[in-house]
PAFI-154712 format. One record per residue (C-alpha): residue number from 1; x, y, z. Coordinates in Angstrom, 2 decimals. Each point is the difference from the previous one (the first is absolute). Layout:
REM PAFI-154712
ATOM    k     east    north       up
ATOM  NUM        X        Y        Z
...
***
This chain:
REM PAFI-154712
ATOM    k     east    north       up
ATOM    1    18.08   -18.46    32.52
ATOM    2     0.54    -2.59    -2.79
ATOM    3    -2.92    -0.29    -2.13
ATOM    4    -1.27    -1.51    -2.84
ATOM    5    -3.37     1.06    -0.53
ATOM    6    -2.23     2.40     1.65
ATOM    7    -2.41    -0.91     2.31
ATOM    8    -2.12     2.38    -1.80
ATOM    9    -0.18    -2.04    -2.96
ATOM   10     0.34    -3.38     1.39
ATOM   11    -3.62     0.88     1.83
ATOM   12    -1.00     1.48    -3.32
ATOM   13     1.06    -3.00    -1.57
ATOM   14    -1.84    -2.67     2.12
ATOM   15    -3.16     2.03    -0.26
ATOM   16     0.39    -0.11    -3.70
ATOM   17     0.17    -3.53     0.59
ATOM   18    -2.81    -0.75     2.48
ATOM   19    -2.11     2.10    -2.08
ATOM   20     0.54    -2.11    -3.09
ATOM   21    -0.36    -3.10     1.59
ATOM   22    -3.90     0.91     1.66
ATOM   23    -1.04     1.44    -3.27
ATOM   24     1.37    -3.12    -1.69
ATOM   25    -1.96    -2.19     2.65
ATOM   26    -3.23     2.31    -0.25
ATOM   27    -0.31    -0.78    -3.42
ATOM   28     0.49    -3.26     0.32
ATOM   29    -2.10    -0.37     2.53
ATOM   30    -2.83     2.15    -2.07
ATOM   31    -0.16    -1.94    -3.16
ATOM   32     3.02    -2.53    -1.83
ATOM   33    -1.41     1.43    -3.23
ATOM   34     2.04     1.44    -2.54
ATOM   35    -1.29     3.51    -0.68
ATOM   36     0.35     0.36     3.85
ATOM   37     3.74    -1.02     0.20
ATOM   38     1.76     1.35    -2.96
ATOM   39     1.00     3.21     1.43
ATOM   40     0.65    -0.92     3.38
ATOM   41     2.08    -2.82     0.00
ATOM   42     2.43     1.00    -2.24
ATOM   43     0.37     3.45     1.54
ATOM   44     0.26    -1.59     3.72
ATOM   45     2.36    -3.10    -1.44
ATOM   46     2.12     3.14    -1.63
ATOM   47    -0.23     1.97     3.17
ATOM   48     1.08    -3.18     2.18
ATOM   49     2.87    -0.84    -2.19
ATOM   50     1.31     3.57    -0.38
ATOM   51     0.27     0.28     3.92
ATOM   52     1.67    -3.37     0.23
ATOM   53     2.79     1.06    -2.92
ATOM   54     0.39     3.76     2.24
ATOM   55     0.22    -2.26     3.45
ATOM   56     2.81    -2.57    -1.74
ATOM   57     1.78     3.15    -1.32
ATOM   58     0.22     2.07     2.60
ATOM   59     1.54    -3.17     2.11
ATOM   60     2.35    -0.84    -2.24
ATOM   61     1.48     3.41    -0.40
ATOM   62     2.33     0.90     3.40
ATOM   63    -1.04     2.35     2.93
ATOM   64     1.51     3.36    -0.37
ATOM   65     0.88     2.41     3.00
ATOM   66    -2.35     3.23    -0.30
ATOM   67     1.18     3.21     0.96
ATOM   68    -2.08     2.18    -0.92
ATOM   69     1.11     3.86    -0.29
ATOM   70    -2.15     3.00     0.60
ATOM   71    -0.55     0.45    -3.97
ATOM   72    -0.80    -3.79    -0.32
ATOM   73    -2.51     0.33     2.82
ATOM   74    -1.56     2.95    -1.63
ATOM   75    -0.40    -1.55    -3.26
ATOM   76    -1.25    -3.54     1.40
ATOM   77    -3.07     2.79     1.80
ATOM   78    -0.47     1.37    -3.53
ATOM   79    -0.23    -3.44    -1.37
ATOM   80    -2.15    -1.12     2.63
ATOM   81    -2.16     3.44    -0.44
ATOM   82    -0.69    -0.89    -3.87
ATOM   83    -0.59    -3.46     0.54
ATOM   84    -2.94     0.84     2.61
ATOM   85    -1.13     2.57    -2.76
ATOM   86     0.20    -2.92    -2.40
ATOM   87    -2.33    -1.84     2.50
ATOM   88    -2.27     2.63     0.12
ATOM   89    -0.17     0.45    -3.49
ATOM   90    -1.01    -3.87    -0.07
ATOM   91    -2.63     0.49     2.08
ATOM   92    -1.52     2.77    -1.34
ATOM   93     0.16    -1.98    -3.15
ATOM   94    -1.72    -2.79     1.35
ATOM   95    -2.99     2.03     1.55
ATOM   96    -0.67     1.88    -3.56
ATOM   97     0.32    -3.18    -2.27
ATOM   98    -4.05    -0.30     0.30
ATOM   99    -0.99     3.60     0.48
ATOM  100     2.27     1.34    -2.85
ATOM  101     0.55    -2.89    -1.80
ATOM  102     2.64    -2.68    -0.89
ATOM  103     1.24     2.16    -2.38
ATOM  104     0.42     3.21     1.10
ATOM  105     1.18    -1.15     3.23
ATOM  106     2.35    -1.87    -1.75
ATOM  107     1.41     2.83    -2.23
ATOM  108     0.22     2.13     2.64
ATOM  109     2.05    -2.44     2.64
ATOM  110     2.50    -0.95    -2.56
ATOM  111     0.90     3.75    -0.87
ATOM  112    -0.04     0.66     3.85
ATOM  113     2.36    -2.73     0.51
ATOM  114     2.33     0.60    -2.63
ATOM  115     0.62     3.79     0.73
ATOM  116    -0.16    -0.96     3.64
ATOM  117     2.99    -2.50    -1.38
ATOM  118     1.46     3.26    -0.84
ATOM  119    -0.12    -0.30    -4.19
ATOM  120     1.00     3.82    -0.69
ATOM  121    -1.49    -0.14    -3.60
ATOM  122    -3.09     1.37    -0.61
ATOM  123    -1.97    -1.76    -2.73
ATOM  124     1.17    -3.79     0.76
ATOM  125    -1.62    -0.65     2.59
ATOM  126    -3.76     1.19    -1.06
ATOM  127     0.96    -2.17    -3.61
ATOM  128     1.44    -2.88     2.53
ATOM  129    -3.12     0.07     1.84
ATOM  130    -2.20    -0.01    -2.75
ATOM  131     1.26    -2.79    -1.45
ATOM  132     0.15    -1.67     3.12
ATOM  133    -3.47     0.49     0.82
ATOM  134    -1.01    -1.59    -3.46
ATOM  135     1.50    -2.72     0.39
ATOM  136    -1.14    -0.90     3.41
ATOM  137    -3.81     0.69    -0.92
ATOM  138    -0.07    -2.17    -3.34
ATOM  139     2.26    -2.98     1.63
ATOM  140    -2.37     0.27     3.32
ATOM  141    -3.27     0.25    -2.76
ATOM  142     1.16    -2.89    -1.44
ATOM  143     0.42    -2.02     2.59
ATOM  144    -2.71     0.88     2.52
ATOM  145    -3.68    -1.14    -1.16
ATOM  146    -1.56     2.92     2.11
ATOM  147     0.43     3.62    -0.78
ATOM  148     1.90     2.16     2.29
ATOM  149    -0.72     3.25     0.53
ATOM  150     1.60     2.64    -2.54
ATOM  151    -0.52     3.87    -0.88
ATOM  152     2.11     0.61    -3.29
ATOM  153     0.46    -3.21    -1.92
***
């Protein structure tokens, strides 16, 4: 079967894009107020316009004829398996950002992620995190006027 992009993603991909466009709407809808819109627009305009640029790439690039071969099946399972651990992850993630706070949830998902990405040294990806964290809480405490919830910093 020729193919150009998995059906997989291309669902994936329009409920990126359905998802950005409500929340875009809801806010609008909500309040046209500044403060209400800075984060939301940008992020769905982003989100919108990073679909489109996959979507014109993918059809400009020609179908190839899979075949795929025992070891390429296996390893498209394991790929599949880690990406649904990924998910996981990301959900488990979301559920502890207000019972553990931004932070630690935050630290702890990154470092997840990254050995789940399958980083073989040991002390980059606690430093990685770290800083990663750090960054996220002062730019989001900067930017939000209302406190969100935190354990460490």
């Amino acid at each position: 079967m020729a193919t150009r992009i998995s059906l997989t993603h291309l669902v994936f991909l329009l409920v990126v894009c359905a998802a950005a466009i409500f929340l875009n709407w809801s806010a609008f809808s909500a309040s046209d107020k500044l403060y209400n819109l800075i984060v939301v627009v940008p992020s769905g305009i982003a989100c919108v316009l990073l679909v489109l640029c996959i979507a014109i790439s993918n059809l400009r690039k020609p179908a190839t004829k899979t075949s795929a071969t025992p070891s390429e099946a296996q390893a498209a399972r394991k790929s599949t398996l880690g990406d649904l651990l990924l998910l996981g992850a990301f959900a488990v993630f979301c559920l502890s950002l207000t019972t553990v706070g931004f932070d630690v949830a935050t630290f702890v998902f990154v470092w997840v992620g990254i050995l789940m990405g399958g980083e073989k040294n040991k002390i980059a990806p606690p430093i990685f995190a770290f800083l990663f964290t750090l960054a996220l809480i002062k730019g989001f405490g900067s930017l939000f006027p209302f406190p969100m919830p935190l354990l460490v910093f």
